[in-house]
N, C-alpha and C positions, 0 to 999 in steps of 0.2 A: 440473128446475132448470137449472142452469148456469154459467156465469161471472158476477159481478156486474161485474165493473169487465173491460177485456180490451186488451193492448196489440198492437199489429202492428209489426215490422220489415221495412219491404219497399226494400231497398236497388233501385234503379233504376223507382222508381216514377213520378218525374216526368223521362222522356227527352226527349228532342225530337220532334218531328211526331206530337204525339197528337190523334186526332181528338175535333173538338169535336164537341158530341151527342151521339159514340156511346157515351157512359160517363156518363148522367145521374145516375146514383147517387153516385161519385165524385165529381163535380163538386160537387153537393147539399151531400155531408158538408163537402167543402172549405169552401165558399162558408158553409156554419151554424157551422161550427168556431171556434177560437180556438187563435192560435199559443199552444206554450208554450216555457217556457224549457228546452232540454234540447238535447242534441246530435245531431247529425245524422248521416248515417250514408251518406257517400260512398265511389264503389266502392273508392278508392284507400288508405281507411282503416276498412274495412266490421271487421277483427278489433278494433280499437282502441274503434272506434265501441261492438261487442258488449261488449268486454271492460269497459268503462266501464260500461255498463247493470247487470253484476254487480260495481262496486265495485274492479276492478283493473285499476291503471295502471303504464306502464311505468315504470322508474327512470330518471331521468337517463344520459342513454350507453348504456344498454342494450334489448334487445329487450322485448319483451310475449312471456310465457311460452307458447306457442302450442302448442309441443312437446309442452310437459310437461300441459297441459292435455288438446289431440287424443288424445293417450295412452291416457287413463283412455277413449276410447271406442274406440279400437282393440286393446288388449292386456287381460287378466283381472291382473294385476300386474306388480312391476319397477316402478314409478312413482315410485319416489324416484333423487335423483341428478338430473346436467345432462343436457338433450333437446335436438335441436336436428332442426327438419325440413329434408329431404334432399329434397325432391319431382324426381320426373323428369321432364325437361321437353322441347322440341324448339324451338332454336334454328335460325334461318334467315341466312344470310348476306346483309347490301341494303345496298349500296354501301361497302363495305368496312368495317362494324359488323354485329351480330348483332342482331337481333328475336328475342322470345320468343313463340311461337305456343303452342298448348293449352294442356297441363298439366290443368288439372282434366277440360278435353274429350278427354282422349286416350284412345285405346281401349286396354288395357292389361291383357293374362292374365297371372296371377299366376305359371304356371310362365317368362314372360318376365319379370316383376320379379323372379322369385329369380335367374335365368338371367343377367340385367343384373348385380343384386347382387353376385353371383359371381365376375364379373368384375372388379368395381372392389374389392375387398372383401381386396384385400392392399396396395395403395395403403393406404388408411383404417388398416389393422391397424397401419401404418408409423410414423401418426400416435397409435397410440390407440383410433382410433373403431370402435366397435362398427355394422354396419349392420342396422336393423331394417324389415320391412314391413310395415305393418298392414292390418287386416281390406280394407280398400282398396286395391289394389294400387298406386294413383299417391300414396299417404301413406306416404314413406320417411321414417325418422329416425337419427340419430346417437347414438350415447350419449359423452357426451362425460367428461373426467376433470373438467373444470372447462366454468363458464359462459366463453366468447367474450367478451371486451370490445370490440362493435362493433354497431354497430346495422343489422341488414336489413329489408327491402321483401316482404311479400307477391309472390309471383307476380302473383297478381291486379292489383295495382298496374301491373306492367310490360307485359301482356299486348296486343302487338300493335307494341312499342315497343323502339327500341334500347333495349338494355341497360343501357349505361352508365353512366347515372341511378341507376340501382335496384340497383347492386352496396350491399356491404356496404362499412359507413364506420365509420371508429374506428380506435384509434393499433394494431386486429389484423387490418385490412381488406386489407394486401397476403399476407399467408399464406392467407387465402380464396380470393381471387383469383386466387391460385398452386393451389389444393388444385381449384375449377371447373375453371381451364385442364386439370388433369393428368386431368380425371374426363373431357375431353370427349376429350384424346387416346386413354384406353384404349374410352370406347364407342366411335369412331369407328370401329375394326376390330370391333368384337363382331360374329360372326355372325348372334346376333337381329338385328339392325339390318338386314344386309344382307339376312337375308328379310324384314321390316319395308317395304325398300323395296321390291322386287321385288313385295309385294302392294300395292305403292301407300299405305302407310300411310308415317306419318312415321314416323324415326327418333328413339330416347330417346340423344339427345347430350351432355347436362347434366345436373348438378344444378343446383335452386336452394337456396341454402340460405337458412335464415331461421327465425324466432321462437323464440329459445333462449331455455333460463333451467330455473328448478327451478320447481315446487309450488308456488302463490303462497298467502299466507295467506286462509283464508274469512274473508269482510264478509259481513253483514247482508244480507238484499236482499227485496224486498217480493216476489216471484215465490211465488203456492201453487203453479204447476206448468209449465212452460216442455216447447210443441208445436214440433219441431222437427226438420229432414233433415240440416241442417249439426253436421259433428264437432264445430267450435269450441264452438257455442251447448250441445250436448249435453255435451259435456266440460266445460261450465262447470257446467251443470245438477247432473251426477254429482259436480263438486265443491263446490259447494255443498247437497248431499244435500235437493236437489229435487225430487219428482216429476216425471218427463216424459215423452215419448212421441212420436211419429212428427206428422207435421204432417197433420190429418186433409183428407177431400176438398172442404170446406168449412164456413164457420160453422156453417152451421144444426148438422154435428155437434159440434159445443161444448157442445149442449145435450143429449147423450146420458152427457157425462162424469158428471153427477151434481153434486150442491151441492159449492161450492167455495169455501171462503173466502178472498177474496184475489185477486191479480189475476194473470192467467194471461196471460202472455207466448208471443205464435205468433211466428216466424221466416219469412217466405214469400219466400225467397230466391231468386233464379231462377239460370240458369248465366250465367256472365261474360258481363256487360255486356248482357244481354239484357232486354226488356221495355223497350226504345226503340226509336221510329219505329213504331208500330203501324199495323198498316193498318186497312184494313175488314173483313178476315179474322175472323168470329167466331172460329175458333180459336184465333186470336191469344191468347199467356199476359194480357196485360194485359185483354181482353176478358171471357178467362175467371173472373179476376180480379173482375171487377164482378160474372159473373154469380154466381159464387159464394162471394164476400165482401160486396164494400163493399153491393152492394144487397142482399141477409137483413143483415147490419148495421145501415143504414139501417131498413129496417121492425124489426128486433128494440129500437132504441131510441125509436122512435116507439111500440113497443108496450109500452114500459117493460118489456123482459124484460130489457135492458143497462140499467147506469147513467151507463158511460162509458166512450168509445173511443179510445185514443190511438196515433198512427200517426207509426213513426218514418220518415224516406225519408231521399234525399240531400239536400235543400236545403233541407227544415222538418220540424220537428214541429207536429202540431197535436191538440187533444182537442175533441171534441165530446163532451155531456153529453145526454140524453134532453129535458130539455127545449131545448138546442138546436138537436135535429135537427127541432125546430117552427118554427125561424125561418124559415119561407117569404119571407118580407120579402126576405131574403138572396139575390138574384137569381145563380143558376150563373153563371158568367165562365170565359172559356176556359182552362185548367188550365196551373197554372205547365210553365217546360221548363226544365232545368240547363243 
């Protein structure tokens, strides 16, 4: 058996310079599809975008509980009370403003996150904040007394970009500002850092902080069982006491899970900003992508094993149905670009 209905979230699916031809399957689906009304799921808002697909939305002025959510897949309990993620990051100096480089790419042994920790970890105390590191050693968090009144930016958002945009905003936004500046004075002398660079690797000189809040209340949500690598999505899953499970090596095993009632949500997330400009490289993630999704897709709904596919990206949604993927009529056309 398998999934009857089955949705994909593939943030950076339509990048720029995608070859035409090489993705005949993709193109197909596109081209037999039908937009729907639902949201899309751009890099700069990819939490927001998820967090929405399970029913929770930010409050007015304040964060998307991100924290508190990531949580429930990094630590066995402690999951009540305010969260707020700490992530380490490596800022760059270009022209007298800071860029944010890595962060989710950064290579990062856990005896140097506690080793960091340690260091900034009487600072924090000064304030209150508790620092925690999870099963991931670049998912640092705060435990805070209270929620922050101010709103921040994903990393991912600022990634490659001054800063300044993407600080925290709201009438508590200069105590952050002050609490960043004072984290990046004490790493700056941290010893890890300076063997950090000496092996050529970047230094952990910040935090970013971001997505505070508590436990947000469970909604309803159509998901039997949500396949997935990212903490967010999995931490939504656990809190909506979902079935789920690692993102398998593609479709066709979907149909190993067993009869399923309902519609099963994959997450095919790739690393920042990646899966645009694709070359000719079959190894290319996007390539890989056709050969082992969108095309067994494609033949799984021409063989009525699916009933219906829907694919969330950055710039549309669209579903095709089993009897759509027979629209041949529907001639491929070269694949949108964001």
């Amino acid at each position: 058996m398998g999934p009857e209905t089955l949705t994909l979230v593939v943030p950076g699916l339509f990048g720029s310079g995608h070859a035409q031809g090489k993705l005949p399957a993709l193109e197909r689906l596109v081209a037999r599809a039908d937009p729907c009304a639902a949201p899309v799921v751009p890099h700069d808002s990819y939490e927001a975008a998820l967090c929405g697909l399970f029913g929770i939305r930010a409050a007015p002025g304040r964060d998307l509980p991100i924290a508190a959510l990531t949580h429930l897949v990094d630590f066995e309990a402690g999951h009540d009370g305010s969260w707020m993620r700490a992530d380490p990051v490596y800022l760059r100096a270009d022209l007298g403003r800071l860029r944010l480089f890595d962060g989710e790419g950064l290579l990062l042994a856990r005896d140097e996150a506690l080793g960091l920790a340690a260091e900034i970890a009487g600072v924090l105390g000064e304030h209150g904040f508790a620092l925690h590191i999870g099963r991931d050693s670049r998912r640092w968090y705060l435990r805070l007394p209270n929620v922050p009144d101010i709103v921040t930016r994903p990393p991912l958002a600022a990634l490659g970009d001054h800063i300044d945009p993407y600080l925290p905003s709201g009438p508590e936004r200069r105590f952050w500002h002050r609490l960043a500046n004072d984290m990046q004075m004490v790493l700056h002398g941290a010893p890890i850092n300076a063997a950090r660079e000496e092996r050529g690797e970047p230094p952990i000189n910040s935090l970013w902080f971001w997505g505070a809040g508590t436990m947000p209340a469970r909604t309803p949500v159509r998901w039997a069982r949500v396949l997935a690598d990212d903490a967010l999505c999995l931490g939504l899953a656990r809190h909506g006491e979902i079935a789920h499970g690692p993102v398998p090596g593609g479709a066709c095993d979907l149909w190993t899970l067993g009869e399923i009632e309902g519609d099963v949500l994959v997450v095919l997330r790739p690393g920042a900003r990646a899966w645009t400009s694709p070359t000719a490289d079959p190894s290319d993630p996007l390539h890989q992508l056709e050969e082992q999704w969108f095309a067994p897709l494609l033949t799984m709904l021409q063989r009525r094993r699916l009933a219906r596919l829907t694919v969330y990206t950055d710039t549309r949604c669209f579903t095709i149905t089993r009897a759509g993927a027979w629209r041949v009529w529907r001639r491929a056309r070269p694949l949108p670009s964001s």
